[in-house]
PQR file of N, CA, C, O and H, with PARSE charges and radii, in Angstrom:
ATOM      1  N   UNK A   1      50.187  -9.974   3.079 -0.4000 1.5000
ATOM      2  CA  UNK A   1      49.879 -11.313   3.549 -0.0000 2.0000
ATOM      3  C   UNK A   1      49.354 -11.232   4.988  0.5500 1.7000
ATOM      4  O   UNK A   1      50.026 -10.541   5.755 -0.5500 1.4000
ATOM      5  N   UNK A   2      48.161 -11.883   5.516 -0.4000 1.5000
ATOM      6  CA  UNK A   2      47.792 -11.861   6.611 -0.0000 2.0000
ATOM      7  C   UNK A   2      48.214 -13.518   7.266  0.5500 1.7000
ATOM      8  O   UNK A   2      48.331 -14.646   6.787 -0.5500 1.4000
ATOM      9  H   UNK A   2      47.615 -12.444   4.893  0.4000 1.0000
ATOM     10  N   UNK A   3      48.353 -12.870   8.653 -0.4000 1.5000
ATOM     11  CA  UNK A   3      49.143 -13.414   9.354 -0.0000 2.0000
ATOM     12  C   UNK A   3      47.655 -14.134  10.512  0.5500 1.7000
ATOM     13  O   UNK A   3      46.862 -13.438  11.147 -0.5500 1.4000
ATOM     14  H   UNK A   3      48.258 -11.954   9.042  0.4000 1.0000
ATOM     15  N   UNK A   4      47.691 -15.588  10.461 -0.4000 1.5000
ATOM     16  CA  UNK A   4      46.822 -16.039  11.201 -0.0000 2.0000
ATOM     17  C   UNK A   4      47.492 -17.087  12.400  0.5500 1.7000
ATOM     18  O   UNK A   4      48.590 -17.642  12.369 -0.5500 1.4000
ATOM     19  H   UNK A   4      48.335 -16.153   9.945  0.4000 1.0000
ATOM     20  N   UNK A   5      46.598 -17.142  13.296 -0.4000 1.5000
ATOM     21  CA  UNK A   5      47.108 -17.662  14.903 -0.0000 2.0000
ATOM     22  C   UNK A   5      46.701 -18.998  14.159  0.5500 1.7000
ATOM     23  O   UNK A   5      45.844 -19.395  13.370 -0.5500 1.4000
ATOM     24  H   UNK A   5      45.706 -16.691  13.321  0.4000 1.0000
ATOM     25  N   UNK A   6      48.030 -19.566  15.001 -0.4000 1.5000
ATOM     26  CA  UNK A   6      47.834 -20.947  15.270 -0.0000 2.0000
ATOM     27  C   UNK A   6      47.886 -21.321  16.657  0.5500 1.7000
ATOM     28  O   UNK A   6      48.536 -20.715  17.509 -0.5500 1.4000
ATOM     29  H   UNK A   6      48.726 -19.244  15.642  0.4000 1.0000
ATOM     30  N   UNK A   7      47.098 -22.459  16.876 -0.4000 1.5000
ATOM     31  CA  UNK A   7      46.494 -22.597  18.407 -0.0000 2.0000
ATOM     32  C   UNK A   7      46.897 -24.195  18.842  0.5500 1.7000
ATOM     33  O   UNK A   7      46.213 -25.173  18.540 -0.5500 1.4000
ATOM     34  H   UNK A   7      46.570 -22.952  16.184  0.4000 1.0000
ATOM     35  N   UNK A   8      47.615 -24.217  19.283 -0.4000 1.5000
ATOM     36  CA  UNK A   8      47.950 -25.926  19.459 -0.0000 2.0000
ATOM     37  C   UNK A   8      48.206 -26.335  21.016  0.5500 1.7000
ATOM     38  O   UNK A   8      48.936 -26.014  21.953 -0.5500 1.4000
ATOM     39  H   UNK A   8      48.170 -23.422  19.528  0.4000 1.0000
ATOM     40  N   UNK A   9      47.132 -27.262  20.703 -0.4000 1.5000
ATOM     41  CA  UNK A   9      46.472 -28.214  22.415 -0.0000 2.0000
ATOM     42  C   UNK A   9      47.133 -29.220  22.458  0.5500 1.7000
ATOM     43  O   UNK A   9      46.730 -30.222  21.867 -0.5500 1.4000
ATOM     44  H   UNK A   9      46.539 -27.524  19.941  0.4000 1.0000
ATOM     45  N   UNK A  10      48.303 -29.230  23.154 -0.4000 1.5000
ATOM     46  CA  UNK A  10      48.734 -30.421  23.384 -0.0000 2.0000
ATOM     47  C   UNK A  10      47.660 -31.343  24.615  0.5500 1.7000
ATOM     48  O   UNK A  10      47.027 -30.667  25.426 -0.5500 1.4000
ATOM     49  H   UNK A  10      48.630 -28.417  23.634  0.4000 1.0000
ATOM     50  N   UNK A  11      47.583 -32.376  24.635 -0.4000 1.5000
ATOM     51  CA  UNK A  11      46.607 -33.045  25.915 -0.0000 2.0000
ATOM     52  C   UNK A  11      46.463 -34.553  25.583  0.5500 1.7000
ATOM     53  O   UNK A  11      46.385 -34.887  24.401 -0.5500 1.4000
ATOM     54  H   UNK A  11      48.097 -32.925  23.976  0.4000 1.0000
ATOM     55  N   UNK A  12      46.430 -35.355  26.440 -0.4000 1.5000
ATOM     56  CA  UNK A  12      46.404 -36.981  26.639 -0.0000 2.0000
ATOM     57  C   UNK A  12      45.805 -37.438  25.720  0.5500 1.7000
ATOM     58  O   UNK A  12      45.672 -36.532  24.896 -0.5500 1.4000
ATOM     59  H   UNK A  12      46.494 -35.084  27.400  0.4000 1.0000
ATOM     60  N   UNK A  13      45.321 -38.407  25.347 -0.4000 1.5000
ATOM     61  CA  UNK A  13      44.782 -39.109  24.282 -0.0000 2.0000
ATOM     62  C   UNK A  13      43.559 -39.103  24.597  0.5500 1.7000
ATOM     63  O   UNK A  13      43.471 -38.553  25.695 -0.5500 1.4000
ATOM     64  H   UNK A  13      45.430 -39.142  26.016  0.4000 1.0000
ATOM     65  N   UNK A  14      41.747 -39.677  23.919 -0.4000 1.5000
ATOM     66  CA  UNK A  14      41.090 -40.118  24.421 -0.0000 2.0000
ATOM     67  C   UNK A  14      40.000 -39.037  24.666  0.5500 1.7000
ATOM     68  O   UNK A  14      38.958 -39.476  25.154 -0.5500 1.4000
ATOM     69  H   UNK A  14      41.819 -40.124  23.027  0.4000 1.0000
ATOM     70  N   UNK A  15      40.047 -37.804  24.436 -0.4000 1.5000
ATOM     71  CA  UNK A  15      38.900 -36.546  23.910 -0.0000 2.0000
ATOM     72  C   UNK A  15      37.886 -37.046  22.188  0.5500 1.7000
ATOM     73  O   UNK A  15      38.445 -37.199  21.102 -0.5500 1.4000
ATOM     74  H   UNK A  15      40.893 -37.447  24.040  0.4000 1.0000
ATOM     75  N   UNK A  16      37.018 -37.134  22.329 -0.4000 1.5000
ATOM     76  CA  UNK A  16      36.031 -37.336  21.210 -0.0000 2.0000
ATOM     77  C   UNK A  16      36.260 -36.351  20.423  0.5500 1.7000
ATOM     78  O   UNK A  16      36.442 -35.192  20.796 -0.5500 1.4000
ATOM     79  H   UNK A  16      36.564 -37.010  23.212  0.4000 1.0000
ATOM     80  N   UNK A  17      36.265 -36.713  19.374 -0.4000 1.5000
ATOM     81  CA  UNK A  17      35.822 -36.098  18.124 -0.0000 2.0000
ATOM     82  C   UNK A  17      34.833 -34.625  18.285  0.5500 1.7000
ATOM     83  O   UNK A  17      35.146 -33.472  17.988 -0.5500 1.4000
ATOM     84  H   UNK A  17      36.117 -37.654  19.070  0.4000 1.0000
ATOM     85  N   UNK A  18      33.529 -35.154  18.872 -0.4000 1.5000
ATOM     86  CA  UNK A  18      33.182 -33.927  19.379 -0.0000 2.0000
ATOM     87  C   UNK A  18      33.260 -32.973  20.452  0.5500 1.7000
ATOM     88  O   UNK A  18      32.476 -32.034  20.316 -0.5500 1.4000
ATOM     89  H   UNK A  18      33.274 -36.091  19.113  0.4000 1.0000
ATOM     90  N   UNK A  19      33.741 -32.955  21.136 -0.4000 1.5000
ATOM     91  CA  UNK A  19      34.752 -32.591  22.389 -0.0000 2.0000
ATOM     92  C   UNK A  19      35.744 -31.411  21.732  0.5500 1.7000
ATOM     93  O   UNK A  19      35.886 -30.198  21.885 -0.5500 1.4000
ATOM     94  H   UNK A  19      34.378 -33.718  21.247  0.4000 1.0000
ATOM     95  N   UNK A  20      36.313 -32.405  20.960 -0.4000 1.5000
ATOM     96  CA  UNK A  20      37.575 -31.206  19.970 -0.0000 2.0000
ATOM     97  C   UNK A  20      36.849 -30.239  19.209  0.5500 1.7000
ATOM     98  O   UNK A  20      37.388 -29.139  19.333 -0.5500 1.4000
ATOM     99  H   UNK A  20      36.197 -33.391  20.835  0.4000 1.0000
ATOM    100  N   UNK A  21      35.565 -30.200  18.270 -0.4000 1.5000
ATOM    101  CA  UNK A  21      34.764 -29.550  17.215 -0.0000 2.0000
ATOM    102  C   UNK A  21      34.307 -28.365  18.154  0.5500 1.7000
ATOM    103  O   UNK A  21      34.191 -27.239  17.672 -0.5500 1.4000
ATOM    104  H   UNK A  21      35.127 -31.094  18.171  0.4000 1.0000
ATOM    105  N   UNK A  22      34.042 -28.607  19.513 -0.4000 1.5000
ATOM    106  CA  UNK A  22      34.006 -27.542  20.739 -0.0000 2.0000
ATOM    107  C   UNK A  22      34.503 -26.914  21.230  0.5500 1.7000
ATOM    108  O   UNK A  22      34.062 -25.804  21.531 -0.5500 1.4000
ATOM    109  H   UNK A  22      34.137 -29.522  19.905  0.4000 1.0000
ATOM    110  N   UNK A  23      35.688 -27.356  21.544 -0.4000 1.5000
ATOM    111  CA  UNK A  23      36.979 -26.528  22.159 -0.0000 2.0000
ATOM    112  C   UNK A  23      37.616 -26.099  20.974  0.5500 1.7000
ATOM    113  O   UNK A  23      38.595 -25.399  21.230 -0.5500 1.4000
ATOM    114  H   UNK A  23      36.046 -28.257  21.299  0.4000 1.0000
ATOM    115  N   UNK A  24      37.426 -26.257  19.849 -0.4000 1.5000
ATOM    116  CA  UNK A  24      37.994 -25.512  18.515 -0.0000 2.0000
ATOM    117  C   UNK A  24      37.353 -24.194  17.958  0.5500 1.7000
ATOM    118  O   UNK A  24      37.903 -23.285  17.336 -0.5500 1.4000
ATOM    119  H   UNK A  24      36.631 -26.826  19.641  0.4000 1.0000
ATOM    120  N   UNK A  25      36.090 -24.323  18.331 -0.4000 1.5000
ATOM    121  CA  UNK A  25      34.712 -23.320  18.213 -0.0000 2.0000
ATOM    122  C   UNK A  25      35.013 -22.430  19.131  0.5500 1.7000
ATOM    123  O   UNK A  25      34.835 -21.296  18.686 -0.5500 1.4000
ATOM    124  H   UNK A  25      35.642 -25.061  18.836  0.4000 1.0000
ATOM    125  N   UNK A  26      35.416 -22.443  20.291 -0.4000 1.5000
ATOM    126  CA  UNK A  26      35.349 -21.892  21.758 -0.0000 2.0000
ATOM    127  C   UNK A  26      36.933 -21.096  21.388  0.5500 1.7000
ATOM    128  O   UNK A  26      36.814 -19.971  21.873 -0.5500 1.4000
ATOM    129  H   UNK A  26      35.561 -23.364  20.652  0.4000 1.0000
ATOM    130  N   UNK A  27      37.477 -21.142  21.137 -0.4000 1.5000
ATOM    131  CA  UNK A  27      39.191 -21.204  20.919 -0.0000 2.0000
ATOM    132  C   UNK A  27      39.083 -19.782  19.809  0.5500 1.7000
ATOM    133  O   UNK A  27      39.521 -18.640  19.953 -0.5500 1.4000
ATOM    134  H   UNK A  27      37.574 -22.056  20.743  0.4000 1.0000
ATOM    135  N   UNK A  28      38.236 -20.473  18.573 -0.4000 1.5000
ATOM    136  CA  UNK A  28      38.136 -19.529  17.595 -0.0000 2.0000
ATOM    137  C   UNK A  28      37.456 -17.885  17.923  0.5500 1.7000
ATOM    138  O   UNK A  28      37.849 -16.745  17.676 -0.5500 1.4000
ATOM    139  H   UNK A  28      37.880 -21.400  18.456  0.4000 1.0000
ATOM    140  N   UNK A  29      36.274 -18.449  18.587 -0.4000 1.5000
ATOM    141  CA  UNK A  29      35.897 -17.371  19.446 -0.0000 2.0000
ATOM    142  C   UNK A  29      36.297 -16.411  19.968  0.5500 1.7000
ATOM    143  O   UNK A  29      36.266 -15.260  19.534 -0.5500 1.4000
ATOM    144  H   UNK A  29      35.955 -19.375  18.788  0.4000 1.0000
ATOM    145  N   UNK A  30      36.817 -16.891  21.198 -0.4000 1.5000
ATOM    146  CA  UNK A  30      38.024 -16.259  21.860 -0.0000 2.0000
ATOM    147  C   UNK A  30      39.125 -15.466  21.444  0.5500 1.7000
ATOM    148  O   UNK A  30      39.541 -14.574  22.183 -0.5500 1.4000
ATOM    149  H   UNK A  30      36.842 -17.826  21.550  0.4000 1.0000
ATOM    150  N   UNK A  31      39.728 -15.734  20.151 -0.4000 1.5000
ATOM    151  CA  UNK A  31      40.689 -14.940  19.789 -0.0000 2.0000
ATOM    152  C   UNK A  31      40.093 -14.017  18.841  0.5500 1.7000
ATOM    153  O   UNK A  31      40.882 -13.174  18.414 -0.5500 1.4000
ATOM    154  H   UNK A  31      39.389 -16.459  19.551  0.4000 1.0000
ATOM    155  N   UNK A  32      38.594 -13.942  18.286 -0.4000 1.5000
ATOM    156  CA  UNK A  32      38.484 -12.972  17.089 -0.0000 2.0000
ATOM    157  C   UNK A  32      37.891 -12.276  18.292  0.5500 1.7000
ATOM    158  O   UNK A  32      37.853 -11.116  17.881 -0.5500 1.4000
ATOM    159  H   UNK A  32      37.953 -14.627  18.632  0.4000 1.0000
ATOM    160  N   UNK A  33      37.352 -12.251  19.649 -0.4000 1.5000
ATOM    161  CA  UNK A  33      36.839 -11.344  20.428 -0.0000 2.0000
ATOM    162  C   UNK A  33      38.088 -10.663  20.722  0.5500 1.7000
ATOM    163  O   UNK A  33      37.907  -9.455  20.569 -0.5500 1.4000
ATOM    164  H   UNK A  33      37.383 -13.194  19.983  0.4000 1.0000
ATOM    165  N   UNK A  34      39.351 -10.940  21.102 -0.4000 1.5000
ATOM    166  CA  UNK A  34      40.405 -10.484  21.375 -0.0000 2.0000
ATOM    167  C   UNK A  34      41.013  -9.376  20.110  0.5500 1.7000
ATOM    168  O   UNK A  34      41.234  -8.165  20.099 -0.5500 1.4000
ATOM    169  H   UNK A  34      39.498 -11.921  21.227  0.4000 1.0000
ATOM    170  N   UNK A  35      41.125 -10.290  19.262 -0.4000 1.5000
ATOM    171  CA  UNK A  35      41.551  -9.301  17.626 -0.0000 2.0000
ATOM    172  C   UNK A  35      40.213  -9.493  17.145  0.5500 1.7000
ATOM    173  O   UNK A  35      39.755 -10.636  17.139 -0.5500 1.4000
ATOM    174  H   UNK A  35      40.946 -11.273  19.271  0.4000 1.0000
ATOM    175  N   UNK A  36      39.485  -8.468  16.718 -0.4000 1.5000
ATOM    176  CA  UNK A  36      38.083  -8.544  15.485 -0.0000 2.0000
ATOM    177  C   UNK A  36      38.494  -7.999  14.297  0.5500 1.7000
ATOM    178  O   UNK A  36      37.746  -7.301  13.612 -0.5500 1.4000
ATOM    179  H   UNK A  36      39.856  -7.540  16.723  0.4000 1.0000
ATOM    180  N   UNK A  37      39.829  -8.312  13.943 -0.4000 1.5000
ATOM    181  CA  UNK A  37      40.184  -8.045  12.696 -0.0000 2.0000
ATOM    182  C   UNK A  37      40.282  -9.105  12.153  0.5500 1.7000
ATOM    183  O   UNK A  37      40.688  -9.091  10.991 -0.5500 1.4000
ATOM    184  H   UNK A  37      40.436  -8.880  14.499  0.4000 1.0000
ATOM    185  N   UNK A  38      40.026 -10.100  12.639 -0.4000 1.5000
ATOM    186  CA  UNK A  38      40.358 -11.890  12.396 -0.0000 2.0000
ATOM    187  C   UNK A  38      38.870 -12.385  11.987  0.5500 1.7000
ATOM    188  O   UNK A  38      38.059 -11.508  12.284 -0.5500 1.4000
ATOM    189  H   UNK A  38      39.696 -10.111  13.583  0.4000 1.0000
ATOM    190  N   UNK A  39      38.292 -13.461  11.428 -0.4000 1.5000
ATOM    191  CA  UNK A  39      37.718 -14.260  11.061 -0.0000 2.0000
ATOM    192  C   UNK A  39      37.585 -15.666  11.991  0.5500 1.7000
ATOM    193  O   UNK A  39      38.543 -16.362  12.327 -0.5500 1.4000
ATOM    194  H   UNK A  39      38.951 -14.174  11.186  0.4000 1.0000
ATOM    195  N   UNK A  40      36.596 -15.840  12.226 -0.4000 1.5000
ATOM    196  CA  UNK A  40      36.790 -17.505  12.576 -0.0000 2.0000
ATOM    197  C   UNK A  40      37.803 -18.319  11.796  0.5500 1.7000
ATOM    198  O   UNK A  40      38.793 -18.882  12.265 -0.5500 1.4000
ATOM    199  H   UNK A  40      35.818 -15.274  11.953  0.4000 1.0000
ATOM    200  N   UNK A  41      37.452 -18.297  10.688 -0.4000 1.5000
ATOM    201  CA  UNK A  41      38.303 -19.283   9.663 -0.0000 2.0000
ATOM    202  C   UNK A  41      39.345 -18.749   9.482  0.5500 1.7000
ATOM    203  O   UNK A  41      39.920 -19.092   8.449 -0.5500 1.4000
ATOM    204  H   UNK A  41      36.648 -17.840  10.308  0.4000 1.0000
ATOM    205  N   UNK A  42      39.950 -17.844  10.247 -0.4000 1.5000
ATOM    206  CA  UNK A  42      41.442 -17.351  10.079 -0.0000 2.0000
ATOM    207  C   UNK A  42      42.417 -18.290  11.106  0.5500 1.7000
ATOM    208  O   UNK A  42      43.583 -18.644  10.932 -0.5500 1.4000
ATOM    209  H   UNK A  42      39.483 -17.565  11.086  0.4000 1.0000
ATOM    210  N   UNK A  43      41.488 -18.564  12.254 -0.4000 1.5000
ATOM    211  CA  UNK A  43      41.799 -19.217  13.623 -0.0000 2.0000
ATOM    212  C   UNK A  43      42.233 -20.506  13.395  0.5500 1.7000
ATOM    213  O   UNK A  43      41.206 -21.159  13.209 -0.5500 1.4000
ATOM    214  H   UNK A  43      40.541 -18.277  12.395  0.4000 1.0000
ATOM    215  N   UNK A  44      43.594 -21.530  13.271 -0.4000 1.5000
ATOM    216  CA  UNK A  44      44.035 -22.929  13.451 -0.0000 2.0000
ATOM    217  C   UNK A  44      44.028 -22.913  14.509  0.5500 1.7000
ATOM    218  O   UNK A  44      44.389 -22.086  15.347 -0.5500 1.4000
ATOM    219  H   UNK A  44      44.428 -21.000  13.422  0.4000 1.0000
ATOM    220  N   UNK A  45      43.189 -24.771  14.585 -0.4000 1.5000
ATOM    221  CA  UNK A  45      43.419 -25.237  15.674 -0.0000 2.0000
ATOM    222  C   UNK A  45      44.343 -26.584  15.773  0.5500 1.7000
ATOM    223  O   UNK A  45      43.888 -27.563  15.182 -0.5500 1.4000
ATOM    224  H   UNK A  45      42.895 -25.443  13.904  0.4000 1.0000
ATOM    225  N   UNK A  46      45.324 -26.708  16.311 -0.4000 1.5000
ATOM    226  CA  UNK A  46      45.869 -28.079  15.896 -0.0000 2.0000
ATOM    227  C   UNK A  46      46.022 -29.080  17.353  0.5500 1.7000
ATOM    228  O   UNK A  46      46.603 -28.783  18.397 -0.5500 1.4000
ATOM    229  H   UNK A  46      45.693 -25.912  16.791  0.4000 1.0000
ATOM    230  N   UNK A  47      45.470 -30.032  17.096 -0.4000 1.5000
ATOM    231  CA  UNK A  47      45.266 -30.717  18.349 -0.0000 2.0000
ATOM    232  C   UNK A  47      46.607 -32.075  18.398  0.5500 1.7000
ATOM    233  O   UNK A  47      46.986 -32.537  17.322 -0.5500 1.4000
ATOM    234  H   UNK A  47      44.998 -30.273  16.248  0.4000 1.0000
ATOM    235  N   UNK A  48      47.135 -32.530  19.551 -0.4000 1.5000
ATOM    236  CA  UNK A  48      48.670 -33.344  19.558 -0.0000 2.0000
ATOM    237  C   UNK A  48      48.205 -34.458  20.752  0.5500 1.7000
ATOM    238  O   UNK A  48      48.564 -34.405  21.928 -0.5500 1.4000
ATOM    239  H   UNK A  48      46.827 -32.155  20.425  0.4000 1.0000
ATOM    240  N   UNK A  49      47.554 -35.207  20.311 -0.4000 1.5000
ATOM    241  CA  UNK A  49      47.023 -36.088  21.204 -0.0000 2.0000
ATOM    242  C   UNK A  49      48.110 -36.907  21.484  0.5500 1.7000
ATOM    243  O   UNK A  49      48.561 -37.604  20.575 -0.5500 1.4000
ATOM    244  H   UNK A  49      47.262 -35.251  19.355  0.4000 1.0000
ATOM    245  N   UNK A  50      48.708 -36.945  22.825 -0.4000 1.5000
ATOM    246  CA  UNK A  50      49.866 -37.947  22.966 -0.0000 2.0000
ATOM    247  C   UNK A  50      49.099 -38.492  24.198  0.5500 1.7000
ATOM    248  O   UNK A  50      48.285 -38.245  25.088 -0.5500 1.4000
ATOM    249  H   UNK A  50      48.342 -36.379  23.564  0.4000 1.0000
ATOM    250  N   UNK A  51      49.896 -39.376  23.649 -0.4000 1.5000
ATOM    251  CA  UNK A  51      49.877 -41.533  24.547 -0.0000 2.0000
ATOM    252  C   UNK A  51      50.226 -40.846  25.777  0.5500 1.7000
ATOM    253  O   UNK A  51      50.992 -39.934  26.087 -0.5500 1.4000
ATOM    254  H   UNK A  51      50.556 -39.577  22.925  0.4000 1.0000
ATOM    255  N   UNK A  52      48.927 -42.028  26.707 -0.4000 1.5000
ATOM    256  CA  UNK A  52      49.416 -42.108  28.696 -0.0000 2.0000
ATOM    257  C   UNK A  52      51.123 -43.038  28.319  0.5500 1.7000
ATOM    258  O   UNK A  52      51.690 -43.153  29.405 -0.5500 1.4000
ATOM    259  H   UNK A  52      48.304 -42.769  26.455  0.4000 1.0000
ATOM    260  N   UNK A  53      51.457 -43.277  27.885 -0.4000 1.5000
ATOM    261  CA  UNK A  53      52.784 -44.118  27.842 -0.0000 2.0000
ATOM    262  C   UNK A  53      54.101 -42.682  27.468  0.5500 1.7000
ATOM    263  O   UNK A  53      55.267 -42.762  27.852 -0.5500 1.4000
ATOM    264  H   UNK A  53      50.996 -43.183  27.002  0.4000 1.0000
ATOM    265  N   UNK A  54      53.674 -41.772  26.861 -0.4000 1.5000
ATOM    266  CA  UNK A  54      54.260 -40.817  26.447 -0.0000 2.0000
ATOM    267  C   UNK A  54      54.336 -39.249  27.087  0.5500 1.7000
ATOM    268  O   UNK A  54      54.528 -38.182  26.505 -0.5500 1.4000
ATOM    269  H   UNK A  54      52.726 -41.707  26.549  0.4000 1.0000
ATOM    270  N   UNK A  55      54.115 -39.534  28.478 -0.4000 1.5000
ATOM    271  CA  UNK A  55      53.822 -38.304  29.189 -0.0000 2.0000
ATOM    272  C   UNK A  55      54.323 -38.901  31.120  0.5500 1.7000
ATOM    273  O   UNK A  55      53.873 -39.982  31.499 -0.5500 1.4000
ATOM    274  H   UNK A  55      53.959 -40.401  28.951  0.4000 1.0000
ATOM    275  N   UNK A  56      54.808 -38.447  31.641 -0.4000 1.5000
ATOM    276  CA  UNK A  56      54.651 -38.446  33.097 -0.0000 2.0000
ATOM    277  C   UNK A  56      54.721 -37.139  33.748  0.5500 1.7000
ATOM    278  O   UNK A  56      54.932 -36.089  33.140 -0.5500 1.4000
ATOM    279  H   UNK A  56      55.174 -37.569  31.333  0.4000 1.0000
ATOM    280  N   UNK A  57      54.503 -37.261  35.226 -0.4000 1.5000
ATOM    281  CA  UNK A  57      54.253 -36.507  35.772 -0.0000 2.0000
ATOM    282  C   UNK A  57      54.900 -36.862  37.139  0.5500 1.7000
ATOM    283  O   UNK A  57      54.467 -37.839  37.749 -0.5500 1.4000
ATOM    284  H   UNK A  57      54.332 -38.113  35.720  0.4000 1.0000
ATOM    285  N   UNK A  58      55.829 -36.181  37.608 -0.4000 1.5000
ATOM    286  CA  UNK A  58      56.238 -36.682  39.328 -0.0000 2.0000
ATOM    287  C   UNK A  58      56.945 -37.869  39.153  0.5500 1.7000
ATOM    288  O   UNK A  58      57.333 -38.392  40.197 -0.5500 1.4000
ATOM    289  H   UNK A  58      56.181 -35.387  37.112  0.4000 1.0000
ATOM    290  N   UNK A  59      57.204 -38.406  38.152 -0.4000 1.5000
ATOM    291  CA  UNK A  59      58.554 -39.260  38.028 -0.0000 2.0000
ATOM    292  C   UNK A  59      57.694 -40.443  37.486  0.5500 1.7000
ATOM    293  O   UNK A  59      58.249 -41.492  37.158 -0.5500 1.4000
ATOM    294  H   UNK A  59      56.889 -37.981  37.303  0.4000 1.0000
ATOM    295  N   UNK A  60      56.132 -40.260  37.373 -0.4000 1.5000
ATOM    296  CA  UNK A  60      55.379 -41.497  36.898 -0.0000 2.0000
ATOM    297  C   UNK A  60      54.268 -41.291  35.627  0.5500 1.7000
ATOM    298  O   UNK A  60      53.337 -40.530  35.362 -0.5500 1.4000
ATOM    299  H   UNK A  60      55.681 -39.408  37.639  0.4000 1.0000
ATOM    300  N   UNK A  61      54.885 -42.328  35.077 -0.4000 1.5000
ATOM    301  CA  UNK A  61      54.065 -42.103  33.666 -0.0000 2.0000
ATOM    302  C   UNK A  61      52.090 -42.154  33.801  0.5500 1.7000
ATOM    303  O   UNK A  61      51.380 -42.744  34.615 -0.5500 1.4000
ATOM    304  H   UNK A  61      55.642 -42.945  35.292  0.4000 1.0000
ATOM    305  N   UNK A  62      51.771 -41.369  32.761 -0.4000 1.5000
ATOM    306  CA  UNK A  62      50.578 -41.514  33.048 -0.0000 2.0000
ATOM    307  C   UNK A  62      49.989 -42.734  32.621  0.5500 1.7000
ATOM    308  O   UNK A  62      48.929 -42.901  33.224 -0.5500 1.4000
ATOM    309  H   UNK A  62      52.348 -40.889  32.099  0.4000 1.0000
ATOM    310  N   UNK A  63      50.276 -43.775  31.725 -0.4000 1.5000
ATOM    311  CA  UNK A  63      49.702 -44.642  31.653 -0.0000 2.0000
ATOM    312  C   UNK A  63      49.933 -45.867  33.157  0.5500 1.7000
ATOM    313  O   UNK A  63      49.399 -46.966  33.306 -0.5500 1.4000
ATOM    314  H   UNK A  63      51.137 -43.639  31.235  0.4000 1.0000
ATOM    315  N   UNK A  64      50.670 -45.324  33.849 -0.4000 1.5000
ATOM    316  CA  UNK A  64      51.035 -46.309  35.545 -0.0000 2.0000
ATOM    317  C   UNK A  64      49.734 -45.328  36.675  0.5500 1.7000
ATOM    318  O   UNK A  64      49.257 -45.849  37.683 -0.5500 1.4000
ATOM    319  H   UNK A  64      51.104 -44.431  33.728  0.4000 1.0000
ATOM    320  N   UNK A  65      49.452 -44.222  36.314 -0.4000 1.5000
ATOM    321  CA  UNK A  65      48.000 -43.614  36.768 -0.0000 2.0000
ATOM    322  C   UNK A  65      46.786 -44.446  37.313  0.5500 1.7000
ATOM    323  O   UNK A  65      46.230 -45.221  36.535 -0.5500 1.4000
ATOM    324  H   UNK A  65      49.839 -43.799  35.494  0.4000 1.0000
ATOM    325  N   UNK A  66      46.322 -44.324  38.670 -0.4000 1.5000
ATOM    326  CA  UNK A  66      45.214 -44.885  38.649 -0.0000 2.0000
ATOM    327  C   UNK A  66      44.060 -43.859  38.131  0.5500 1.7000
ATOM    328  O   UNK A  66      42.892 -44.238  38.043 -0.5500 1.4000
ATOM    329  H   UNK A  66      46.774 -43.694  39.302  0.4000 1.0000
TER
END
């Protein structure tokens, strides 16, 4: 059984659709240059888009952010 990377971006909400299809491409890349025993399509990417209401930073949420 082969054993494939999973790659998970946690990051704020509010990245496009194509934005992600890029940094998923770029990601995949990156790790079959690292292992070339891998495939692109071996590479998950799983993206965790969480809420400015669901994140702070320094004691302040990011949705209170200017």
């Amino acid at each position: 059984m082969k054993i494939v990377p999973r790659i998970i971006v946690e990051w704020l909400e509010g990245r496009t659709i194509e934005q992600k299809r890029r940094l998923a491409n770029l990601i995949a890349e990156a790790v079959v240059q690292v292992d070339p025993s891998l495939k692109k399509d071996d590479v998950e990417v799983v993206y965790r888009d969480i809420s400015k209401s669901n994140i702070g930073r320094g004691g302040v949420l990011q949705v209170d952010r200017k």
